[in-house]
N, C-alpha and C positions, 0 to 999 in steps of 0.2 A: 156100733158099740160105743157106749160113753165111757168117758174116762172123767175121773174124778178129781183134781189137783188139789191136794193141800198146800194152802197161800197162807194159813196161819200159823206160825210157828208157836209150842208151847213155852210154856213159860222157861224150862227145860232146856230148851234148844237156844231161848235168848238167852238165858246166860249162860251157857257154853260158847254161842258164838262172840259175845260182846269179851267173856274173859279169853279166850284164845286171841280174838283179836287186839285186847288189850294188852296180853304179853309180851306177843310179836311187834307190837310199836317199838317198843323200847322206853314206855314211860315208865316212872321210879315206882314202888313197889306202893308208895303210900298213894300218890296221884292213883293206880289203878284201882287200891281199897275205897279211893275217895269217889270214885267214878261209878263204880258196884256199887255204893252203899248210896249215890244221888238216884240211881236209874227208878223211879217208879215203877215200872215194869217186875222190878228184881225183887221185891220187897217180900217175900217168901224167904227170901238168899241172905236177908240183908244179915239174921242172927248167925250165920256160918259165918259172912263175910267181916263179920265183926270179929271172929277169931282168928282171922288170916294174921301170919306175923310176917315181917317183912324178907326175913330169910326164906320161908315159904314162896312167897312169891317171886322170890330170885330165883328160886330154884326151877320153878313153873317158865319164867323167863327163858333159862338155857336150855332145859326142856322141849319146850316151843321151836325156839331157833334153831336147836341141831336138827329136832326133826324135819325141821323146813329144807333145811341143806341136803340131810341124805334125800329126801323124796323129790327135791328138782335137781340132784345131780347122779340119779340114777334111778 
């Protein structure tokens, strides 16, 4: 039997993973807008990411982090 592995991630999936990951850093809301909007990659993303505000992504922030807490502490 062959098994098939998908090794490339969509576009989709990069920036989900690059913003999740950027949340959980703990970099400022505008450094992470600034991060999104350099990725070449994201350039699809980039007219959303233009209307991120920065309370939005604070929000995204403690979001992020309490989920992390409840799911490695139980």
């Amino acid at each position: 039997m062959l098994f098939f592995w998908k090794t490339k991630k969509t576009p989709l999936e990069r920036y989900q993973d690059k913003l999740l990951s950027l949340l959980y850093s703990g970099a400022s809301p505008e450094l992470i807008q600034k991060i999104l909007q350099a990725d070449c990659h994201l350039t699809d993303y980039h007219p959303a990411i233009e209307q991120f505000e920065p309370k939005m992504i604070e929000t995204g922030r403690i979001l992020v982090r309490k989920w992390r807490r409840q799911r490695t502490s139980g």
